[in-house]
py3Dmol code that shows the C-alpha trace and the ligand (Angstrom):
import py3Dmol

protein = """\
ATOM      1  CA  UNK A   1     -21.984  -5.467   7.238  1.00  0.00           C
ATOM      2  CA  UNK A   2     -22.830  -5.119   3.483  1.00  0.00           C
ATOM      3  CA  UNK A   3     -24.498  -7.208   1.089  1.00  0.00           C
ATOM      4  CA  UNK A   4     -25.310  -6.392  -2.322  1.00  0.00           C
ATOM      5  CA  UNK A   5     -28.512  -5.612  -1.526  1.00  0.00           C
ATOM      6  CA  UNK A   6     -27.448  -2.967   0.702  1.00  0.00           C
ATOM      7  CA  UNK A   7     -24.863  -1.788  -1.741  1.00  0.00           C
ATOM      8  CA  UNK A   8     -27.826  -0.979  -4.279  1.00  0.00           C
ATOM      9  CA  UNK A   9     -30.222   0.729  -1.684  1.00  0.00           C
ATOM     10  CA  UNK A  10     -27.162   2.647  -0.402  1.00  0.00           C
ATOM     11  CA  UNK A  11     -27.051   4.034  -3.992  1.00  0.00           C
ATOM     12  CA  UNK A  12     -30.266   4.196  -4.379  1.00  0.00           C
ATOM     13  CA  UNK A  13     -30.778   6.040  -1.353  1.00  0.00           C
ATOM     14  CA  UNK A  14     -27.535   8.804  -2.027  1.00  0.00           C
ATOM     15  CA  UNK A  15     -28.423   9.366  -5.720  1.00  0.00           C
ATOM     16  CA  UNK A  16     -25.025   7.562  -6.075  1.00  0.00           C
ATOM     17  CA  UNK A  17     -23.413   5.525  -8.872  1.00  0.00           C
ATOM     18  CA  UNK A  18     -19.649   3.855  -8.700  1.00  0.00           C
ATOM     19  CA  UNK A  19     -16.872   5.654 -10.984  1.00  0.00           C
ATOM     20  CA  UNK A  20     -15.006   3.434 -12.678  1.00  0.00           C
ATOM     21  CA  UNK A  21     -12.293   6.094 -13.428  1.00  0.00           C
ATOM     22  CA  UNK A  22     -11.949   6.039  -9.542  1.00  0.00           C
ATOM     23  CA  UNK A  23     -11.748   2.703  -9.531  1.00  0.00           C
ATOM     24  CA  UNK A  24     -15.115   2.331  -7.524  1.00  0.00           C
ATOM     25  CA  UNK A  25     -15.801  -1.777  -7.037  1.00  0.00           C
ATOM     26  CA  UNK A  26     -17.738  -1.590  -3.388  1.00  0.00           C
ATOM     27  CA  UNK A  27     -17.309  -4.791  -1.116  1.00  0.00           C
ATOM     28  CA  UNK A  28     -20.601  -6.389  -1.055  1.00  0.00           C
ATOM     29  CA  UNK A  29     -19.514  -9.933   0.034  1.00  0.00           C
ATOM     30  CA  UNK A  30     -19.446 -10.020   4.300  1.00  0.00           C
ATOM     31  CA  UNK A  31     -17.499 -12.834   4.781  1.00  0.00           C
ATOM     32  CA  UNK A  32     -14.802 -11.297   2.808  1.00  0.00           C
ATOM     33  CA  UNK A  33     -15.615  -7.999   4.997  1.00  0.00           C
ATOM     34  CA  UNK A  34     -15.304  -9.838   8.573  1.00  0.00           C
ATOM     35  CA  UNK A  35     -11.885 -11.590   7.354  1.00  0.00           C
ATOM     36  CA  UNK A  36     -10.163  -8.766   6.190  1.00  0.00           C
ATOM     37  CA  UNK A  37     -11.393  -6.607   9.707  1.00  0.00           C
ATOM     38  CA  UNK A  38     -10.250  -9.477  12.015  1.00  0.00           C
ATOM     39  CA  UNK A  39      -6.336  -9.592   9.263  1.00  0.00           C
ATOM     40  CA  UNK A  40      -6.327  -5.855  10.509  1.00  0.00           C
ATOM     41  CA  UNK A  41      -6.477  -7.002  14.219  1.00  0.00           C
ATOM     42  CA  UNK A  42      -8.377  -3.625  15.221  1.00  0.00           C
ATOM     43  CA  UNK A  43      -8.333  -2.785  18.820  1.00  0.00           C
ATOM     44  CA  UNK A  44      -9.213   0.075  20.943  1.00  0.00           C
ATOM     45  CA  UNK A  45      -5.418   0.840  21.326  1.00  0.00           C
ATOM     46  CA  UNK A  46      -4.914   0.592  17.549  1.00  0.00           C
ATOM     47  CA  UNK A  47      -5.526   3.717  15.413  1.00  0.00           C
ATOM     48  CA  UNK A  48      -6.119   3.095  11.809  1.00  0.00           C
ATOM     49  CA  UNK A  49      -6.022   4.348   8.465  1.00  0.00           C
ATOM     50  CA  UNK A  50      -8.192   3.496   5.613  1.00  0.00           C
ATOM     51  CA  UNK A  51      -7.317   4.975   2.099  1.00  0.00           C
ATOM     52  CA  UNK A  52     -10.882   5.131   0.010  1.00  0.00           C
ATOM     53  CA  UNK A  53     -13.880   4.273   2.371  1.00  0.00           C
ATOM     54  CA  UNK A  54     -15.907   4.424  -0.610  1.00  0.00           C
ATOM     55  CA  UNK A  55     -19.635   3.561   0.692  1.00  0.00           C
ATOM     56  CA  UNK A  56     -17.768   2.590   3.965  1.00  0.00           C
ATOM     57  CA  UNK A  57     -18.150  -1.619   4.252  1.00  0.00           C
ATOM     58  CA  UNK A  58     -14.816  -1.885   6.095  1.00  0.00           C
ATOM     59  CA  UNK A  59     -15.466   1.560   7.682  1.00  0.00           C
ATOM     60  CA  UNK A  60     -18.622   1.171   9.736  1.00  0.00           C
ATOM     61  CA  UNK A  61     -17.062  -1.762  11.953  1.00  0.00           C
ATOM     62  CA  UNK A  62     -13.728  -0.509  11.643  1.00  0.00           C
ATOM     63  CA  UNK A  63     -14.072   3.107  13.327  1.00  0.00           C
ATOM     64  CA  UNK A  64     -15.935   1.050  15.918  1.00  0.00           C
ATOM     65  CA  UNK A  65     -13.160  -1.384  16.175  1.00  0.00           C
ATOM     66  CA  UNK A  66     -10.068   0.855  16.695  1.00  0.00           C
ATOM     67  CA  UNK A  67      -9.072   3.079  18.956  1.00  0.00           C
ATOM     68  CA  UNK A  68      -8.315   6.500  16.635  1.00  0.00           C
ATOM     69  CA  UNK A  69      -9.723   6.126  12.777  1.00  0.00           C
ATOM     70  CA  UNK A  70      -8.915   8.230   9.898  1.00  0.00           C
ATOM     71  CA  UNK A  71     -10.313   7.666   6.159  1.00  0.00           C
ATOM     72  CA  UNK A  72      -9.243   9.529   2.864  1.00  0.00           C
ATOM     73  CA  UNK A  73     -11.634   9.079   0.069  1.00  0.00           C
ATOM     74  CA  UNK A  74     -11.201  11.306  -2.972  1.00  0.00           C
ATOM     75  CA  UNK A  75     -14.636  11.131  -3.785  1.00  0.00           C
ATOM     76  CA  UNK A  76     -16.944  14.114  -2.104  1.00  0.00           C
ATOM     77  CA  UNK A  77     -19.942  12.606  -3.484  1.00  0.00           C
ATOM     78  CA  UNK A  78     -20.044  10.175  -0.534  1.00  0.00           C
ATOM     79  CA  UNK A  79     -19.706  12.626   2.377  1.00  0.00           C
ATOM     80  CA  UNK A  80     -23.330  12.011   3.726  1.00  0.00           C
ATOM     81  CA  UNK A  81     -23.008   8.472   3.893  1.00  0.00           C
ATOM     82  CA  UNK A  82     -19.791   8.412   5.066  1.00  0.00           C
ATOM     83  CA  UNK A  83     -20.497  11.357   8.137  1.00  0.00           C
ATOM     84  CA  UNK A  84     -23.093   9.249   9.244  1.00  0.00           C
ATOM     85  CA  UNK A  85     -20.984   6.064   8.865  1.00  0.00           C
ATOM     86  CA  UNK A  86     -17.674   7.648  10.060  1.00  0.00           C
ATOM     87  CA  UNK A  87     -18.137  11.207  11.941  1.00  0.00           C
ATOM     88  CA  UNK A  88     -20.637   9.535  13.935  1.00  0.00           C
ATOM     89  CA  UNK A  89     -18.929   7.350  15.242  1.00  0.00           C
ATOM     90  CA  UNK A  90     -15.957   9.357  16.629  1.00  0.00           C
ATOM     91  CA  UNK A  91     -14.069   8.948  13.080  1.00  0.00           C
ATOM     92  CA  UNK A  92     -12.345  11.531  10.862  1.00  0.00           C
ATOM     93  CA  UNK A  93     -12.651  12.002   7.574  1.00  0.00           C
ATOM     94  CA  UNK A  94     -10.580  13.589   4.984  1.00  0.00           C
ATOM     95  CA  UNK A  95     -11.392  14.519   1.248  1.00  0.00           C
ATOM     96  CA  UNK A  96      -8.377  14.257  -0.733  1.00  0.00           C
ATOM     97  CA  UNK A  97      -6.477  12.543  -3.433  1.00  0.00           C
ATOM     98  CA  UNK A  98      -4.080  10.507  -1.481  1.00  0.00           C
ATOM     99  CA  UNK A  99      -1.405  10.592  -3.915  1.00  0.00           C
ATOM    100  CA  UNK A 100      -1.718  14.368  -3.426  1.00  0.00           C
ATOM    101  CA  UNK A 101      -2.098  14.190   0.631  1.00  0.00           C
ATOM    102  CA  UNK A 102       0.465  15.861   2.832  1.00  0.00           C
ATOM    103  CA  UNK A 103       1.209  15.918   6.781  1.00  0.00           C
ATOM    104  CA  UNK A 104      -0.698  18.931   6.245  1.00  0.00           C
ATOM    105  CA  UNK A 105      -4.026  17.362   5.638  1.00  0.00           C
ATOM    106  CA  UNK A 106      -3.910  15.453   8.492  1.00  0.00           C
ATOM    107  CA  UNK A 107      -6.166  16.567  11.225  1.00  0.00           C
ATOM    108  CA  UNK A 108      -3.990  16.272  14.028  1.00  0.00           C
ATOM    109  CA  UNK A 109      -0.322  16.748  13.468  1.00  0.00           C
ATOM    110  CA  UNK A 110       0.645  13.401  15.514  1.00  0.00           C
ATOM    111  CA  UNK A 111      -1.620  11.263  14.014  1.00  0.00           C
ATOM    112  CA  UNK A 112       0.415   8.033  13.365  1.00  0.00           C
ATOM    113  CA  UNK A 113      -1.428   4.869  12.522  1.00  0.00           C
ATOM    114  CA  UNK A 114      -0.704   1.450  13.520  1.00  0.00           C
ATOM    115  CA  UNK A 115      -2.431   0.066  10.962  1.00  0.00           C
ATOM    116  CA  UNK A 116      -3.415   0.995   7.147  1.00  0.00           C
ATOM    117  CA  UNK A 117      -6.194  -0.933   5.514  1.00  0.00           C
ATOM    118  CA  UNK A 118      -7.381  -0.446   1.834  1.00  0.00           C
ATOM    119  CA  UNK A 119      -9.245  -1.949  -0.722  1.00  0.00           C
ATOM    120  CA  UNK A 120      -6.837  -0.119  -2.982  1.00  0.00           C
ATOM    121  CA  UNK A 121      -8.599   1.644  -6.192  1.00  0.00           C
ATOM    122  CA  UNK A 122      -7.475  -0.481  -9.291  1.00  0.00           C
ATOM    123  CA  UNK A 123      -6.076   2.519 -11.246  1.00  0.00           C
ATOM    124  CA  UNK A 124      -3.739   3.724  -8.425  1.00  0.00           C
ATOM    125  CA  UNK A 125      -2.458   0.145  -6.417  1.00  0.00           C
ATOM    126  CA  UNK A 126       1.448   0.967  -7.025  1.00  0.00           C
ATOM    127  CA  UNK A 127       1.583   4.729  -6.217  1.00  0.00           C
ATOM    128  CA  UNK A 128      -0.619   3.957  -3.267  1.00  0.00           C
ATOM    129  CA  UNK A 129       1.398   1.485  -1.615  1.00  0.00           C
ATOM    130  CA  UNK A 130       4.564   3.313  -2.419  1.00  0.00           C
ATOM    131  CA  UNK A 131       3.769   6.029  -0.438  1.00  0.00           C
ATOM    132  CA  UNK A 132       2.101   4.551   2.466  1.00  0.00           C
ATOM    133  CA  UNK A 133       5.436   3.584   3.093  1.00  0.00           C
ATOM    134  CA  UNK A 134       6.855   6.369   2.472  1.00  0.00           C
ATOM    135  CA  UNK A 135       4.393   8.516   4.597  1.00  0.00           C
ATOM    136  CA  UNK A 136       4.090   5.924   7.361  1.00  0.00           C
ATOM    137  CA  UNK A 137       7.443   4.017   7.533  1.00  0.00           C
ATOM    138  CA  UNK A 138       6.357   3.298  11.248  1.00  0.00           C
ATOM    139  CA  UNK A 139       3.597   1.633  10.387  1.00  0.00           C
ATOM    140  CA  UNK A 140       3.115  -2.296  11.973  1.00  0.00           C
ATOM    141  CA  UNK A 141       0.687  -3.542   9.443  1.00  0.00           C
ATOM    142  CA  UNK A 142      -0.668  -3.093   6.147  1.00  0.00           C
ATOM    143  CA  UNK A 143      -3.821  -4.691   4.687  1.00  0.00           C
ATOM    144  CA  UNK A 144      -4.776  -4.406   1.129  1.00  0.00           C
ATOM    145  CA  UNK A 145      -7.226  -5.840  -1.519  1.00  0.00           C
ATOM    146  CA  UNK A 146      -5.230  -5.891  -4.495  1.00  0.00           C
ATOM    147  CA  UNK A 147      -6.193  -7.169  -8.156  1.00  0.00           C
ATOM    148  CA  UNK A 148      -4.439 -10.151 -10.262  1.00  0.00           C
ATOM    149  CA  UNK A 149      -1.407  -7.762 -11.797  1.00  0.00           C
ATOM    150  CA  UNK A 150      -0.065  -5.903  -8.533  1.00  0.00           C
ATOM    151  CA  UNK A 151      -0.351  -9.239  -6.949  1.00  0.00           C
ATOM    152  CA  UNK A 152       2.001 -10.950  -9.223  1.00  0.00           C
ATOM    153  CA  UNK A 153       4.439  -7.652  -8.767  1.00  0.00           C
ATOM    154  CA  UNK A 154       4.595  -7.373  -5.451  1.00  0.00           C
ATOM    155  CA  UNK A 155       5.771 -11.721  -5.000  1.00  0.00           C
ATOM    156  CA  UNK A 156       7.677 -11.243  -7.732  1.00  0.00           C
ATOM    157  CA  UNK A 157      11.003 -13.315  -8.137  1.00  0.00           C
ATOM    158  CA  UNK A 158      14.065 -11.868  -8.847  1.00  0.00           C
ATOM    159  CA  UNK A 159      15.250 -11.778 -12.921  1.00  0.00           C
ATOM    160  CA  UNK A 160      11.229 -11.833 -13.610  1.00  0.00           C
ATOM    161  CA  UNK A 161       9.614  -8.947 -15.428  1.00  0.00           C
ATOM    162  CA  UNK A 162       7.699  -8.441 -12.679  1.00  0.00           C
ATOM    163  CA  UNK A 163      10.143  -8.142 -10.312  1.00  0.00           C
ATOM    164  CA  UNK A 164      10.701  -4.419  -9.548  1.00  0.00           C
ATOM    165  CA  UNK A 165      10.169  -1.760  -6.526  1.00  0.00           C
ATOM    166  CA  UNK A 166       6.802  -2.823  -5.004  1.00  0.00           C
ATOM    167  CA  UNK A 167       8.574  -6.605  -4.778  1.00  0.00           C
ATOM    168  CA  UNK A 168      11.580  -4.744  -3.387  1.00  0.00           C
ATOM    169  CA  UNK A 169      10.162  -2.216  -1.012  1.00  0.00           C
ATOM    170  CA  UNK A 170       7.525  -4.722   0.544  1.00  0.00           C
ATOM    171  CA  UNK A 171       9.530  -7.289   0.686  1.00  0.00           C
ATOM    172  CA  UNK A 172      12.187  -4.673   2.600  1.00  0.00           C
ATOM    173  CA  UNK A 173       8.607  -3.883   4.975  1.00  0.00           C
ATOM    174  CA  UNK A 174       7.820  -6.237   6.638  1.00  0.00           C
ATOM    175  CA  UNK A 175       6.877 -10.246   6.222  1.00  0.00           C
ATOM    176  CA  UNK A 176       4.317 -10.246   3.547  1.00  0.00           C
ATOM    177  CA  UNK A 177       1.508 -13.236   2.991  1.00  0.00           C
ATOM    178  CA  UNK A 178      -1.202 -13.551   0.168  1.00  0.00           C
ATOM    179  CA  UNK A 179      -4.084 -14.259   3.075  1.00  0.00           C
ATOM    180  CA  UNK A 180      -7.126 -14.595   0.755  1.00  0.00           C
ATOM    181  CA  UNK A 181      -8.646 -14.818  -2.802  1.00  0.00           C
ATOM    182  CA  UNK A 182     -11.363 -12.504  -3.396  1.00  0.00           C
ATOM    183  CA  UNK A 183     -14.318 -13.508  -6.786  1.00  0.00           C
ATOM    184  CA  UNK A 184     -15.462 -10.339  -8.905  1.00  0.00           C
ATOM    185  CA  UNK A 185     -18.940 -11.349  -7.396  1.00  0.00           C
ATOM    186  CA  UNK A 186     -17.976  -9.904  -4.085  1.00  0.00           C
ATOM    187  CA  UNK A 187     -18.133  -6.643  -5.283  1.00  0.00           C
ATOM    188  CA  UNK A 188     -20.724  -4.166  -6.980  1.00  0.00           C
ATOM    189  CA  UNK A 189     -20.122  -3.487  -9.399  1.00  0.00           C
ATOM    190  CA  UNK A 190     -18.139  -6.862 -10.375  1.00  0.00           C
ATOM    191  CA  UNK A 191     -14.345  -6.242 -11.658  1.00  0.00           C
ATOM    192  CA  UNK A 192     -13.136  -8.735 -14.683  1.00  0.00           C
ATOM    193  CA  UNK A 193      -9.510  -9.805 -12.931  1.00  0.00           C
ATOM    194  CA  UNK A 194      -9.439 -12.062  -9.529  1.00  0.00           C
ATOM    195  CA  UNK A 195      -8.641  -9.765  -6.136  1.00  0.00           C
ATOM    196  CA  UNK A 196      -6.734 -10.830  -3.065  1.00  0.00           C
ATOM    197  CA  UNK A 197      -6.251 -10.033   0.205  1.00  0.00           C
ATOM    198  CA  UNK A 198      -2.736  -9.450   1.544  1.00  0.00           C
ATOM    199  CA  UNK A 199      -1.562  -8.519   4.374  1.00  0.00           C
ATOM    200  CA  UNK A 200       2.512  -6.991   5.033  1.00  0.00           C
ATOM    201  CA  UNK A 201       3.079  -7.165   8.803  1.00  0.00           C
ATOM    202  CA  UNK A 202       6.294  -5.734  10.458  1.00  0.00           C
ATOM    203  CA  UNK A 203       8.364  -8.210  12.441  1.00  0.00           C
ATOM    204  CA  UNK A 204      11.586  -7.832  14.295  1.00  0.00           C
ATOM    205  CA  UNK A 205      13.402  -6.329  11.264  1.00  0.00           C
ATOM    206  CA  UNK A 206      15.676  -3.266  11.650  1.00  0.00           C
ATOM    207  CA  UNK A 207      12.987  -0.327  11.238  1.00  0.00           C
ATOM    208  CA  UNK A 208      11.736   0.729   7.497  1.00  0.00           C
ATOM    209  CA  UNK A 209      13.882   3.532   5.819  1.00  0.00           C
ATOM    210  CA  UNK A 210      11.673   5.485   3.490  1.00  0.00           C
ATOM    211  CA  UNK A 211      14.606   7.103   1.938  1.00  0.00           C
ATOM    212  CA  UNK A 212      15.905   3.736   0.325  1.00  0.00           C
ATOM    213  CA  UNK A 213      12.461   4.306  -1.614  1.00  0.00           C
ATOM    214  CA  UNK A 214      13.999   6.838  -4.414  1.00  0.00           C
ATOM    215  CA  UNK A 215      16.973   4.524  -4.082  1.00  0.00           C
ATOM    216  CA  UNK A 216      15.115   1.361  -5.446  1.00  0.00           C
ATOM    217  CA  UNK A 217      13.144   3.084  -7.739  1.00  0.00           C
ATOM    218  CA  UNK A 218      15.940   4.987  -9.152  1.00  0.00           C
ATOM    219  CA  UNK A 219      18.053   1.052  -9.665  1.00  0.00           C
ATOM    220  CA  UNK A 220      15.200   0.469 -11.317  1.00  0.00           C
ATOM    221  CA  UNK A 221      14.960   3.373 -14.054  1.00  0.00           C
ATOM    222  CA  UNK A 222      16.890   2.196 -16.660  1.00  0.00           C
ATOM    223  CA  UNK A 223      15.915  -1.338 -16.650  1.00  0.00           C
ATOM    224  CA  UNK A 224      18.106  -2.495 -19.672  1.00  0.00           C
ATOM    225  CA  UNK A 225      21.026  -1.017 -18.240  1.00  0.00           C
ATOM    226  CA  UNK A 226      23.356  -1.863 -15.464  1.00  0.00           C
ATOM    227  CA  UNK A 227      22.114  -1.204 -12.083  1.00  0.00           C
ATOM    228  CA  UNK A 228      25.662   0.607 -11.954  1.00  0.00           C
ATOM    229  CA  UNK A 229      24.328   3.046 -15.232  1.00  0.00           C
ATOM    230  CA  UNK A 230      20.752   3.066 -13.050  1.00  0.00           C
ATOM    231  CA  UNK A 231      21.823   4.366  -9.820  1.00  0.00           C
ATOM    232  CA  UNK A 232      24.691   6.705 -11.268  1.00  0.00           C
ATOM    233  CA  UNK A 233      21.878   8.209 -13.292  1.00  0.00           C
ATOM    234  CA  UNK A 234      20.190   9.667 -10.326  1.00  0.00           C
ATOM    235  CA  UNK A 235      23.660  11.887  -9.847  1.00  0.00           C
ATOM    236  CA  UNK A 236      23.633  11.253  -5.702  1.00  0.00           C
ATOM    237  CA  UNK A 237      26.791   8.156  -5.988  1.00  0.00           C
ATOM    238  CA  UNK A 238      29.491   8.099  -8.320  1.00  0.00           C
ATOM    239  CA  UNK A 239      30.203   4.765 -10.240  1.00  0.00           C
ATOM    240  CA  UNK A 240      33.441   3.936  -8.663  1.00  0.00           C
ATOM    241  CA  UNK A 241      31.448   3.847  -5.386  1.00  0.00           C
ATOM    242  CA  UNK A 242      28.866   1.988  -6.129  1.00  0.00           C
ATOM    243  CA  UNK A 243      31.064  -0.500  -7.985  1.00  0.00           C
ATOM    244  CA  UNK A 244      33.039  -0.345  -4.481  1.00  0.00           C
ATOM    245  CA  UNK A 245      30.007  -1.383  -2.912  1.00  0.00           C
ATOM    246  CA  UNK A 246      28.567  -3.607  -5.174  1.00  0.00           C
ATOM    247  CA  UNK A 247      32.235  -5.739  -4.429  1.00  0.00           C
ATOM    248  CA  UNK A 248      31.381  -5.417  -0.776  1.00  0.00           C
ATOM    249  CA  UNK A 249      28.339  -7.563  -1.513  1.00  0.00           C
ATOM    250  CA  UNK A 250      30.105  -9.883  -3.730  1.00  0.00           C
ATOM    251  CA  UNK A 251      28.622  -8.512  -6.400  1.00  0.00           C
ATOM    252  CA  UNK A 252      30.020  -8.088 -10.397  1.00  0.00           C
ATOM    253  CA  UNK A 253      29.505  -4.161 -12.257  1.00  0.00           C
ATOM    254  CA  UNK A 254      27.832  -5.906 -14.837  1.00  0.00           C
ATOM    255  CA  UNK A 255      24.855  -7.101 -12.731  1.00  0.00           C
ATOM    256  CA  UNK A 256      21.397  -5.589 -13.200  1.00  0.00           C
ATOM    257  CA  UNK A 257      18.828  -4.560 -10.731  1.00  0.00           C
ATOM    258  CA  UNK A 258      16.641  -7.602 -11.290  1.00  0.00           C
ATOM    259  CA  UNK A 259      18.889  -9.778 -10.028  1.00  0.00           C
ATOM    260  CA  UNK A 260      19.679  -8.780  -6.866  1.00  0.00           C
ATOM    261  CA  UNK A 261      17.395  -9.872  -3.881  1.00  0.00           C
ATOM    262  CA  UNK A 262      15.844  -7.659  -1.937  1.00  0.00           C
ATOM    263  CA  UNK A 263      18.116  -7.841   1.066  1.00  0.00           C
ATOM    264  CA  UNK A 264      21.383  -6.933  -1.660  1.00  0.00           C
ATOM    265  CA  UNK A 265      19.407  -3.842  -2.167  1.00  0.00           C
ATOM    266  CA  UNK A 266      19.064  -3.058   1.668  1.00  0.00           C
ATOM    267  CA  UNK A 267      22.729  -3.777   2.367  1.00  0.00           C
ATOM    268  CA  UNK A 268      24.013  -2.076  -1.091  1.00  0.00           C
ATOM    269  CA  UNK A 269      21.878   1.114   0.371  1.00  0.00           C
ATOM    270  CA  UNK A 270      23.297   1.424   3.968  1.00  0.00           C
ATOM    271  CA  UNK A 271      27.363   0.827   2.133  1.00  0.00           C
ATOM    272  CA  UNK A 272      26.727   3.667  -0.232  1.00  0.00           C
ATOM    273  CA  UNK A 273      25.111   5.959   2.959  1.00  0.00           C
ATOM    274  CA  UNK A 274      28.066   5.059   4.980  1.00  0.00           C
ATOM    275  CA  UNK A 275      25.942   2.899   7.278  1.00  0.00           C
ATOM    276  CA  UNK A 276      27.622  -0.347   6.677  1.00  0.00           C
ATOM    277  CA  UNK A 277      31.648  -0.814   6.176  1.00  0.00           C
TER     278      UNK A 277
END
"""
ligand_1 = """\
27
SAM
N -13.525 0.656 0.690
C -14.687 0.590 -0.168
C -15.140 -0.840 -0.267
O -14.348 -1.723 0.078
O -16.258 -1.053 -0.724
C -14.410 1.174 -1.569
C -13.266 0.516 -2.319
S -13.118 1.040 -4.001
C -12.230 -0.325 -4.692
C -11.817 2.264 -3.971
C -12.167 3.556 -3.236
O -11.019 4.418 -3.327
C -13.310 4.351 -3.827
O -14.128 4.826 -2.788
C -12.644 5.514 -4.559
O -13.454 6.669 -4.661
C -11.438 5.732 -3.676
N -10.295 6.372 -4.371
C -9.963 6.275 -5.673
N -8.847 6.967 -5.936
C -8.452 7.523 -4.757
C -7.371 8.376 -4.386
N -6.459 8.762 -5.283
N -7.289 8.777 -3.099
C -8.240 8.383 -2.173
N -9.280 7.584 -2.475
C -9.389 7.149 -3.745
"""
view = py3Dmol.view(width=600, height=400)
view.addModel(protein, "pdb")
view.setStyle({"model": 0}, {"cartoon": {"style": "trace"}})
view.addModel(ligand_1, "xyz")
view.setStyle({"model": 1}, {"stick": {}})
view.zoomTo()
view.show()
């Protein structure tokens, strides 16, 4: 596992340097590295996803830990280091944007992963998440570094201004828990906000939807409006219907979308899809 000394002599030793447009802050801290393997609960019947391996500190024990490991990193500036660490081990590797990554890209077709584990790139945290669960609805767990202001978003409280879709759609996931606080010290080089560890984990709930994604988001467009003015914006329900539907849930038309809790969304959804009477 990786210290900060081997952080440096990694770079050293790969003519390297971190990005900060890519949002490059490498782990360097292995306590914080062991924890966040074991939140993952890796097996050999587990296959795994990591989004941005970076200089691969989660990586090397991780494609030893699971079953079936697959990494997109954007940058192709670590593909020695990250053959050696991954495609050595039996992992693949992809080079790709994720936010531009398609079923295409994958290397086999079926590839579904149990698990998806990121320490997510600062600049990206929302549109990452977002479509991991779009992508990967099936998904059973999700582990994530993420910094101070995606943090506060996705525990959000309803009729706070943070309160929006990552509260909503995470919340719809799975049971979510803040497991850890990570120091800028634990990384190289050292970020200015606090990080934490979270971890969403899929329990018994009905399975994840990924269509109600475009649903929240859209309730969420016109935030000074009426989630009635939101969601008739996007042109797919009428406003009689979803006034119909917001009555079903005991709901006024005057109420906006931060006020509803995440479940109101879920139900309001399957009425207005002719799931639910
Ligand atoms: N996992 C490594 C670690 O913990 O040390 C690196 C984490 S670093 C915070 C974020 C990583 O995501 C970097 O390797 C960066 O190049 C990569 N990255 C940034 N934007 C990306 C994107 N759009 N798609 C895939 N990877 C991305």
């Amino acid at each position: 596992m990786m210290n900060k000394q081997q952080v440096l002599s990694i770079l050293e030793e790969y003519g390297l340097q971190a990005k900060k447009s890519l949002g490059q802050n490498f782990l360097c801290n292995e306590d914080v590295i062991g924890e966040i393997l074991d939140l993952a609960e890796l097996r050999n019947d587990v296959t795994c996803l990591e989004i941005g391996p970076g200089l691969g500190a989660l990586s090397e024990e991780a494609v030893l830990r699971a079953g079936n490991y697959l990494a997109v990193e954007i940058d192709t500036r670590f593909e020695k280091r990250l053959s050696e660490v991954i495609r050595n081990h039996g992992g693949q590797l992809v080079f790709k944007d994720y936010l531009a990554f398609g079923k295409e890209d994958l290397p086999d077709p079926s590839f579904t992963p149990d698990v998806i584990l990121s320490n997510l790139p600062y600049y990206v945290m929302t549109p990452i998440m977002i479509k991991v669960m779009k992508d990967f609805s099936s998904t059973k767990r999700m582990v994530f570094m993420v910094e101070e202001d995606a943090l506060e978003r996705i525990f959000a409280k309803p009729k706070t201004k943070q309160y929006g879709p990552l509260s909503v759609l995470t919340d719809l996931f799975g049971k979510k828990e803040k497991c850890l606080n990570v120091d800028g010290g634990s990384f190289y080089p050292a970020p200015n906000t606090v990080s934490s560890v979270i971890r969403i984990k899929k329990g018994s709930e009905e399975p994840f939807d990924p269509e109600i994604i475009g649903f929240v988001e859209c309730a969420f467009s016109l935030r000074r409006k009426t989630l009635v003015n939101s969601l008739s914006s996007g042109g797919k329900y009428s406003k009689e219907s979803i006034v119909s539907a917001l009555s079903a849930i005991g709901r006024k038309e005057t109420v906006r979308s931060e006020e509803l809790q995440p479940k109101e969304f879920l139900d309001l959804y399957e009425i207005l899809q002719g799931k639910k009477g």
